[in-house]
Steps between C-alpha positions, in 0.01 A plus 500: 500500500486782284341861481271542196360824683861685368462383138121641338606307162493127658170386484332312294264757219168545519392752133332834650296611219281306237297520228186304530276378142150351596440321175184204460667230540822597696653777726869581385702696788826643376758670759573817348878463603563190291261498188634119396320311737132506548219313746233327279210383747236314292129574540367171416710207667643788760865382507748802476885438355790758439567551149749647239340827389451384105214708446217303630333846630202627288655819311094637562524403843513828762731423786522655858786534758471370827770419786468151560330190531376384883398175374195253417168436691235282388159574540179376357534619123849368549860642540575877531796668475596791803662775339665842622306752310734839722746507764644817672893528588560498870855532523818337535608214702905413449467660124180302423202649429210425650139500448144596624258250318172763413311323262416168332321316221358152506449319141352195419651285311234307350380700172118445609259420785244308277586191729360668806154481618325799606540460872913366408505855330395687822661354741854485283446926518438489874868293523652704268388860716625304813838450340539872396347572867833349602745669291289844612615448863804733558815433414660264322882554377782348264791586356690278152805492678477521849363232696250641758359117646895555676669735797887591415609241739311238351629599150877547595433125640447343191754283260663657148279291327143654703548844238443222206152361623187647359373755730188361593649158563771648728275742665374433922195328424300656765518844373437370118162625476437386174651108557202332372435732229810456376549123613384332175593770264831661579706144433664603152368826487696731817633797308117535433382474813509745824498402860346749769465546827221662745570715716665852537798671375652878530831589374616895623785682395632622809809773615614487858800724596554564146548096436246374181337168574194292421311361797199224395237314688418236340199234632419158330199354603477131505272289250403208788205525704414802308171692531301762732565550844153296667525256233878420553667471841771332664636153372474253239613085479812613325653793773360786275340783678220717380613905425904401479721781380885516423539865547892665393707795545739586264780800468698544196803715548851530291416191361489283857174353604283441818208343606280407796229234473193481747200252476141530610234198517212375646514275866593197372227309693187342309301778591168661338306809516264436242228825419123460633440863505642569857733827530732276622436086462630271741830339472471129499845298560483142318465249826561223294827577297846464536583847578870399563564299165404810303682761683813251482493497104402836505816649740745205311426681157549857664837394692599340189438840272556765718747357827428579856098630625428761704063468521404851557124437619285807549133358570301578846600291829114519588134484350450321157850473411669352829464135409640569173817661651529219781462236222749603267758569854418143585605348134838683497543380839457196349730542231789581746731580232811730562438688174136613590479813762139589583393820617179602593382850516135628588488793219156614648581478863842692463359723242212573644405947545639515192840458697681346154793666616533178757619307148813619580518217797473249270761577216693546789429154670626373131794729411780214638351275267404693206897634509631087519248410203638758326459600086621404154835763347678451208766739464581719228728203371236240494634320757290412797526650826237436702192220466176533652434190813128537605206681444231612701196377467208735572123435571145624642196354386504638122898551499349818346477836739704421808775313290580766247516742796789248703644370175501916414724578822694177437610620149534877607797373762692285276510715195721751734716203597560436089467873435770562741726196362527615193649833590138660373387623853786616719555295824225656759270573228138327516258421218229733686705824573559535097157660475422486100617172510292380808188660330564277184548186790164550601353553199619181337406288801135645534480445115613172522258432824191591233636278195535208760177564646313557177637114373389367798186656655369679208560884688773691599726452849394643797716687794729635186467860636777383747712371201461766344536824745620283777198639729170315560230734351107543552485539144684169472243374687237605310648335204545163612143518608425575180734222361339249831156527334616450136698186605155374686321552178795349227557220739138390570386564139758555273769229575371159420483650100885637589591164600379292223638735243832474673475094481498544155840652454621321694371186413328415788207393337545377125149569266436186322337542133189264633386754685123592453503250241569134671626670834331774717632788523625667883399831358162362431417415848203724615468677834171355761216706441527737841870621357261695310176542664618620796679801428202599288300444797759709691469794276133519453500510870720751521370671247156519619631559862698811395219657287246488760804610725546816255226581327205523752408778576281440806580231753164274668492161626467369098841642432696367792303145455618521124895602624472236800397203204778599261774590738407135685553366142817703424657348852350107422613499137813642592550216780392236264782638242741498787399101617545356147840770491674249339231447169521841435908554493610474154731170501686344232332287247809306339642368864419436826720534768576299844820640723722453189393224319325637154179287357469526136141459276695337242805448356566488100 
């Protein structure tokens, strides 16, 4: 074993600034650090080679700089090339810097688009704004020298010869957002190419009794069974859970290290709750899967990376989400395995008056074992004095509002245990009496409860006026009505677009060149005819309801006939809407889904 966290010079390089020439028939990349070597990628046959700089570049050709490449996707007109167009510096994590990704470029390779037909032309744009929707989604993150896909543990785990593996080959695959965009490009070409991860990340300078020291949060969101929160819930064939999230706590002080790892994921149960323009669908448990094969992959991976499992579950005990929370009890009965501890508590029910000060009962019900699982220290030395044993595991139904508020409290009590061990709070001394420092805590956690919520249901958390005053709020309330509605609206008629554009990336769904040509196009297919007929209907009827409504200005038995024929129409078009719910949510169009298992149109 050895600690590559102590040593910020043994990895292997990835160039942090380059000049970029767009010429006709190639694209020359040069890293501005070592001017010898240059990336030709041809723009007729495509293939890309590293080369000795002998002058190949145009001297008329205009160059500009850009951070990095994030690799290759092919699309109707054929290959383009993902490129960091501006970053901003976050901070520092162990000397490294690290980096907000802000904005990017997409190229094509292919020096024309005479090969395309018309309808090829317009539906390669509509992939190509799908793509950049992606990348628009906040945040995405990277650093040349650090590996982010990694905790501290995980990285002082590794073998000498780990620091000597390109970094996107060595990185945790399920926080390597770009994998497949880099999959078929990054071979020969890794000093080039930049791996990122989703997710959140603050870094604060912070004094405490006169002590300097730099406390970060950083969360990695996993790449499997990725998408919005109706479209993507609970398990898949291969143990991966829908909305999964590595979330770490590290302090940097006098050159030792510390960090505390908790995880947060969907009930891994085939479960559904698929939109049909219901406030709140119905949750439908698979009757016909093996419930307890998937959970056993899925809990053998997360023993396997992370130790011992304490399964923090925070959904109702009654009304739509009982059977969920008696299901998922039942399976890690099941399980009966020493290393999995399951506890159960009713947020709602013990919350309920606004009464959040009741949380207290269960940090407290988990102290014992929180304090045996323990955290990751290296000391000052580099030599290890503590590892990390478990995590907990936190859900509710999203692993969005409820979570962040436990996983909050969780985090809150065990950076006093490491802030007291080393020697930066005094023994007695709690995390929440240092008042500028507590007001940062909550801060950071309630930002981090937005970015999580943004990735995954399009709006920002709710209930984060109690992470971030510690007090329950009617304003609070107010907003996450306000956030409620938006989520009904993004998630009934904004997500299935979010999805596919998301399968992209990732390479969920691979365009093949046929398309519109030979092969129809997904993007092609057409809505039925009453997707759009009857919301027009809707509105004339509304319309025509509310002017007679408004602008009469004398009332007989004409009028109210009039109102009582478009109000009748207002209520049957709006039930019809409702009845066919389903035809009018916005789904994907690249893949269907069934409790895990993903249908494709077509493969290339």
């Amino acid at each position: 074993m050895n600690s590559i966290t102590t040593d910020n010079k043994t990895t292997s390089l990835i160039y942090n600034e380059f000049n970029m020439y767009i010429c006709p028939n190639n694209i020359f990349i040069e890293p501005v650090q070592n001017t010898k070597i240059i990336l030709n990628i041809d723009r007729i046959d495509f293939t890309s080679q590293k080369q000795t700089n002998n002058g190949q570049i145009p001297t008329e050709s205009k160059s500009q700089t850009i951070a990095g490449i994030l690799g290759v996707v092919k699309l109707l007109i054929g290959p383009y090339i993902i490129i960091i167009k501006k970053k901003k510096f976050v901070g520092k994590i162990n000397g490294h810097d690290i980096w907000q990704l802000i904005d990017i470029d997409i190229l094509p390779i292919p020096k024309t688009k005479l090969h395309l037909n018309e309808t090829q032309d317009r539906m390669d744009t509509e992939y190509l704004n799908m793509i950049k929707q992606t990348f628009n989604t906040p945040y995405y993150y990277f650093s040349y020298s650090y590996d982010l896909t990694h905790t501290m543990q995980r990285l002082y785990n590794t073998s000498t010869s780990f620091v000597n593996i390109p970094m996107y080959e060595r990185a945790d695959q399920r926080f390597l957002w770009n994998h497949y965009l880099l999959k078929n490009f990054c071979m020969e070409h890794h000093e080039f190419c930049v791996p990122i991860i989703h997710g959140f990340i603050a870094i604060n300078n912070c004094i405490l009794n006169g002590k300097d020291f730099v406390w970060t949060v950083v969360s990695r969101r996993s790449r499997n069974r990725h998408g919005p929160r109706l479209l993507k819930r609970g398990i898949d064939l291969n143990g991966n859970v829908a909305n999964f999230v590595e979330t770490e706590m590290i302090v940097e002080y006098n050159n030792s290290m510390s960090s505390y790892v908790q995880t947060r994921g969907s009930i891994p149960l085939y479960w559904a709750q698929y939109p049909t323009l219901k406030y709140k669908p119905a949750m439908q448990i698979a009757q016909n899967e093996n419930h307890l094969e998937a959970a056993t992959i899925h809990f053998n991976e997360q023993i396997s990376v992370y130790g011992q499992q304490i399964l923090i579950n925070l959904i109702d005990h009654r009304g739509a989400e009982q059977e969920l929370e008696r299901n998922y009890h039942d399976i890690v009965t099941m399980l009966d395995n020493n290393k999995i501890k399951y506890e159960a508590f009713d947020f709602h029910s013990e919350c309920k008056k606004m009464r959040w000060d009741r949380l207290s009962i269960l940090v407290n019900r988990v102290a014992h074992e929180q304090d045996n699982l323990k955290y990751f220290l290296l000391g000052s030395d580099g030599k290890l004095l503590i590892l990390q044993k478990g995590v907990f595991r936190t859900n509710c139904v999203d692993c969005l509002d409820r979570t962040n508020v436990v996983q909050s409290l969780l985090g809150r009590r065990m950076l006093t245990v490491m802030l007291q061990k080393m020697d930066i709070l005094n023994f007695g001394q709690k995390v929440e009496d240092q008042l500028d420092f507590e007001s940062l805590f909550k801060s950071v956690w309630a930002d981090h409860a937005d970015i999580i919520s943004i990735q995954y249901s399009g709006t920002g958390a709710l209930k984060t006026d109690f992470t971030r005053t510690g007090k329950r709020t009617y304003n609070g309330m107010f907003r996450d009505l306000k956030n409620s509605l938006l989520r009904y609206y993004k998630n009934n008629l904004r997500d299935g677009v979010r999805q596919d554009s998301i399968d992209l990336v990732l390479g969920n769904y691979v365009v093949n060149a046929e398309e519109s040509a030979s092969l129809s196009c997904p993007l092609e297919v057409k809505p039925a005819l009453k997707y759009f007929m009857y919301p027009i209907i809707l509105m004339i009827a509304l319309a025509m309801f509310m002017a007679n409504a408004v602008f009469t200005s004398e009332y007989n038995t004409g009028t109210y006939i009039f109102l009582l024929f478009w109000g009748t129409m207002v209520m049957c078009v709006l039930s019809l809407i409702f009845y066919y719910g389903k035809e009018f949510v916005n789904y994907p169009r690249l893949s269907s889904f069934d409790n895990g298992k993903r249908h494709h149109h077509h493969q290339s």
